[in-house]
N, C-alpha and C positions, 0 to 999 in steps of 0.2 A: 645488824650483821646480815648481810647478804651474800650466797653464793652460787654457780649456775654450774653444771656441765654437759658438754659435748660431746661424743663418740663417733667415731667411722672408722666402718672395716670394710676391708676388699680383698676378695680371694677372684680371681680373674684369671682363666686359660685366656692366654692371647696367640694369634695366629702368627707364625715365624717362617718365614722360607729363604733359606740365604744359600749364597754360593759358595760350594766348598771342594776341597779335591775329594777325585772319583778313587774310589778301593783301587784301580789300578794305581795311581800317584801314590797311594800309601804305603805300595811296595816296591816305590820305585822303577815304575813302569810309564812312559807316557806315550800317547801316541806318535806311529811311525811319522807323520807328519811334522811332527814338533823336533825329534830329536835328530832331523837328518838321515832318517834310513830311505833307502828306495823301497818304491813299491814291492819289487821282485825279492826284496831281501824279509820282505816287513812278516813279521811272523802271523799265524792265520789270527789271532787273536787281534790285529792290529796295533798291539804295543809293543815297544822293544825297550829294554835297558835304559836306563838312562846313564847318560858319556860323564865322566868324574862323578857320579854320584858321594854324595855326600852321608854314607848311612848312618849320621846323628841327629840329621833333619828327619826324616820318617819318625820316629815318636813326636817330636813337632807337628808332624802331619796328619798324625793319629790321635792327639790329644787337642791338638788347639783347636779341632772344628768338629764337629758334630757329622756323624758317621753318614755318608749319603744316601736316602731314602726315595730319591726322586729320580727323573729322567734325568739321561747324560747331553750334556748342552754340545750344540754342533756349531760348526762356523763352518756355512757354505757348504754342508752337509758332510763335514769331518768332525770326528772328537778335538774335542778342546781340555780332556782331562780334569774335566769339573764336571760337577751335579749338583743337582739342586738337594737338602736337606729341608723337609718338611715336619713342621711340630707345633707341640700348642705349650709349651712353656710356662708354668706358673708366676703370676703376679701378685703380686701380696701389699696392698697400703693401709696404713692404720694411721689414725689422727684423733689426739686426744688433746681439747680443748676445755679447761677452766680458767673459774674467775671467783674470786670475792672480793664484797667492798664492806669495812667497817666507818662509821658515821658516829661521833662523841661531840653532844656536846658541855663542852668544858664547862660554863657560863656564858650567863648572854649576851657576851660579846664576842667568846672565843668560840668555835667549831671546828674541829678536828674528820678530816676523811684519809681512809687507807685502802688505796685498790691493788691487789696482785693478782698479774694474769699470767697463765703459762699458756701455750700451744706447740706442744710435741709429735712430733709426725715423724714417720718413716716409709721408704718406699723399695721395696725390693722385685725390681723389673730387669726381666733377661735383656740381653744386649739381643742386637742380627742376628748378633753369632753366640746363638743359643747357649754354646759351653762356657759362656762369660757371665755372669748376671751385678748388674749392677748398684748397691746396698747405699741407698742417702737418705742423711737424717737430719734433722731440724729439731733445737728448743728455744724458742722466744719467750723471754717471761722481763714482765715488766714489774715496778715496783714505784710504785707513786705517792705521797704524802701531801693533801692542803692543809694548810692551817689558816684561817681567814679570821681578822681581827677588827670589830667595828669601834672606831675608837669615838666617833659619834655618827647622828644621823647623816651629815656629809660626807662622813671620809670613811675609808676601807682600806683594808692592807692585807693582801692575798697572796703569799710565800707559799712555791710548790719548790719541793725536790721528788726525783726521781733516780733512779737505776734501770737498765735497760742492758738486756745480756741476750745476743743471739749466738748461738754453736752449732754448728753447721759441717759434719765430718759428713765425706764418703769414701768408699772403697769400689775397686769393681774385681773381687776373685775369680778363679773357676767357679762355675757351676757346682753345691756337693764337694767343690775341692778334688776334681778329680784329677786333674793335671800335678804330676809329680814335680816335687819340692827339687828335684833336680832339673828341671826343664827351665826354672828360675834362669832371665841373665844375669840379676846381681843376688849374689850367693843373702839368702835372708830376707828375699821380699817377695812379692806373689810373682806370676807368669806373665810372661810381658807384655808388647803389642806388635803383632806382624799384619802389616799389607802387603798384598802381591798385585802387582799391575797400578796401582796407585802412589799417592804423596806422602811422607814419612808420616803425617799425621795422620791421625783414625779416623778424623775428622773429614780427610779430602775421600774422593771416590775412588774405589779400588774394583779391577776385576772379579777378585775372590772377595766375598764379605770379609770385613776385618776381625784381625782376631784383637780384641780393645781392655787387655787385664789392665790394671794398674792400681798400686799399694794403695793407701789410707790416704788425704792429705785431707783437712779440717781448717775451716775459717772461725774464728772466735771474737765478736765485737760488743766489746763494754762501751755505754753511754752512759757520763753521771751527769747530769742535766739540774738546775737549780735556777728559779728564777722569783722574781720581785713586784708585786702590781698595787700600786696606791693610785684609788680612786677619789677625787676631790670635787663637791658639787658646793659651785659659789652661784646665785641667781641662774642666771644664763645658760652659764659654764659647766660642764662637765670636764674636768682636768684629768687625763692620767699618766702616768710617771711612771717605767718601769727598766728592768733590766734581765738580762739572760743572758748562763753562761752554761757552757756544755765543754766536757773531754772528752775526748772520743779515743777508745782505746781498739786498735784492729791489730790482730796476731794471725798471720798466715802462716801455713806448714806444710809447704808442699805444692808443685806444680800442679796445672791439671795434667799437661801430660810428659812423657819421657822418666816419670820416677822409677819406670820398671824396666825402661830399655824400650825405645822403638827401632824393630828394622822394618828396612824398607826394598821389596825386591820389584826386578821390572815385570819376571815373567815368572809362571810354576817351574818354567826348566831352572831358571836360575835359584829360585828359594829349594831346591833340592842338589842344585849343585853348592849350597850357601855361598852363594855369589851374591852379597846385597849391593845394593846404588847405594845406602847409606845406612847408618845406625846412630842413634842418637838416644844420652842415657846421661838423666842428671846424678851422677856416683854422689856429691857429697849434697846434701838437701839442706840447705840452710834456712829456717824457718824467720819470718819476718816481722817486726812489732812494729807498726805504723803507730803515731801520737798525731793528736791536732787536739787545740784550744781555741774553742771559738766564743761569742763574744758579742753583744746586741745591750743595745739601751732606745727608749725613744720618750720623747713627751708630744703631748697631742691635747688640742682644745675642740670641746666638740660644742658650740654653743646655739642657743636659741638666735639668730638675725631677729626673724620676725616668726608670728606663731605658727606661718606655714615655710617654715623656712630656715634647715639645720645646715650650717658651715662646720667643718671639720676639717682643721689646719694641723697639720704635727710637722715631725722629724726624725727618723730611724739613722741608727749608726750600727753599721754592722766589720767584727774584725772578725781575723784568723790569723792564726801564727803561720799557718802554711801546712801543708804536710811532710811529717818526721817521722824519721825511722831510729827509735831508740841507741841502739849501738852503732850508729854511724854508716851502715849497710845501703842507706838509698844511694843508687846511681841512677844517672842519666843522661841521655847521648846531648851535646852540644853542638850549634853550629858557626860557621863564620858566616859573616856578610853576604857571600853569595847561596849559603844555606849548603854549605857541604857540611858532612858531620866532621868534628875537630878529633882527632886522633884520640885523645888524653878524654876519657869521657869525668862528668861532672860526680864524684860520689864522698858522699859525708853524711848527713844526719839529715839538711831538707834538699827534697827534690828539685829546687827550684831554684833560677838565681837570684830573681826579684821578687819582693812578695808582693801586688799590685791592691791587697785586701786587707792590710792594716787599719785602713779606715775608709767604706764605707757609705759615705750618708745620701739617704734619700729623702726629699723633703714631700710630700702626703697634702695632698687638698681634695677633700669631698663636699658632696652637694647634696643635697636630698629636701626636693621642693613639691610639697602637698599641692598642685596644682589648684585646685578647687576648693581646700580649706575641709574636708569635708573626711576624708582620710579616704578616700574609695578607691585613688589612686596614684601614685607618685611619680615623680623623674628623679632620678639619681645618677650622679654623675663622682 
């Protein structure tokens, strides 16, 4: 019985400056240049009102970005209604790896090994935009079993099974959870994602840092793996014969992004007038079970030619049933002949209309020639 483990920790201030609205935008204030006033009207402060203001946005604008500590950004030496917000943010990663392996044996023919490994990690790192911090976790734990039988001094017969389980959730909340449970846009899940001046995604580039909340969503992938190796030593000959078969179980739950609502604005005037270009918000989350059975056999002769001189001839066959989605939920877009997409898109249980990997087979020729006889150096081919 053998067992090892592993530890890391990390507590890490990391450096943050992101663009965010200036205390004037907080209250509904932007500069005289943005909102249309004339100079002669522009009050001495240089901000005026802003025309339909929308005063449900301003706690939006007080909450979703981190309060501005920096200089106010100019264009062309005018305000721009943003500043920079400067911090050192805490990071925090933990990763805790073991392992053990037990070894029995049965009798002199039989031996029995059993290895389990886990590696569980987590990392909790602020986003740009400081008031957001983003929580992802990881468990990999494997589960393995040999059992190797010599039925004599020629032959062997080496049966493994395994399990293989990764889980894989993240979230990205407020910071502390400071952003109020009503600022939520779907009533029951965390605060959402606004960009101003950029792509509905958090992803594309935005004038103001984005603000990138988004709920839970978690990947979960079972692997039950089982496979078969008979070794056969006739003169020459080294024979082996085996098989492998793997299900693979994948359960998704949750986009990466729009589960909490993405809007999308052009300008600061418009995300305070809630004027957005668009909004986009997966309301009902339908979580997904992906299945595949896959599928492998080969035989292979690995024999003496001459004493400086191994041929190795086999065959592999490798299947898949395709990838499926248990309850029938895979869709996917089709085309006609000239590659338009077909109105009526493809959805039932496999993604696919043809499956091109039912069967397979690769046929294997190797070389490995002792040049010299002498073992000092080889070609392999």
């Amino acid at each position: 019985l053998f067992g090892s483990y592993e530890g890391f920790r990390e507590r890490l201030a990391v450096s943050s400056v992101g663009v965010v609205p200036d205390a004037y935008a907080r209250q509904g204030l932007l500069p005289c240049n943005q909102v249309g006033v004339a100079a002669g009207d522009c009050p001495a402060s240089g901000y005026a009102p802003v025309p339909k203001l929308a005063a449900g946005m301003l706690p939006y604008a007080n909450y979703f970005w981190p309060d501005p500590n920096g200089a106010e950004l100019l264009v062309n030496g005018l305000p721009t209604g943003t500043a920079l917000a400067v911090g050192n943010p805490a990071q925090a990663i933990r990763e805790d790896f073991g392992m053990t392996r037990f070894d029995y044996m049965a009798s002199d023919k039989d031996s029995v090994s059993v290895n389990y490994i886990m590696d569980d990690g987590q990392r909790i790192e602020p986003r740009s935009n400081a008031n957001f911090t983003r929580t992802s976790s990881a468990r990999n734990q494997l589960l393995a079993v040999q059992e190797t039988h010599i039925f004599s001094p020629t032959l062997l017969n080496v049966l493994n099974a395994g399990f293989t389980r990764s889980f894989a959730p993240n979230t990205t909340p407020s910071t502390n959870n400071i952003i109020p449970a009503d600022l939520s846009f779907i009533t029951g899940r965390l605060p959402g994602q606004i960009t101003i001046g950029g792509g509905v995604s958090t992803a594309a580039a935005s004038r103001i840092t984005a603000a990138q909340g988004n709920d839970p969503t978690q990947n979960a992938v079972n692997l039950f793996t089982v496979s078969d190796d008979v070794h056969l030593t006739r003169g020459r000959h080294n024979i082996g014969v085996g098989g492998w078969f793997q299900r693979v179980q994948d359960n998704q739950n949750g986009p990466n992004q729009n589960k909490t609502g993405t809007a999308a604005y052009n300008s600061l005037l418009d995300f305070l007038q809630d004027n957005p270009k668009q909004f986009n918000a997966n309301i009902v989350v339908t979580g997904l079970a992906w299945r595949q059975i896959e599928a492998a056999w080969y035989v292979q002769d690995e024999f003496k030619a001459k004493d400086n001189l191994t041929v190795s001839l086999g065959l592999r066959m490798e299947s898949t049933n395709g990838w499926n989605e248990a309850l029938g939920r895979c869709s996917n877009l089709l085309y006609d002949k000239d590659s338009i997409p077909i109105t009526e898109p493809l959805i039932g249980h496999n993604c696919l209309t043809e499956n091109h990997a039912k069967a397979l087979f690769e046929p294997r020729v190797g070389v490995a020639w002792d040049v010299t006889g002498t073992g000092s150096w080889a070609i392999r081919a």
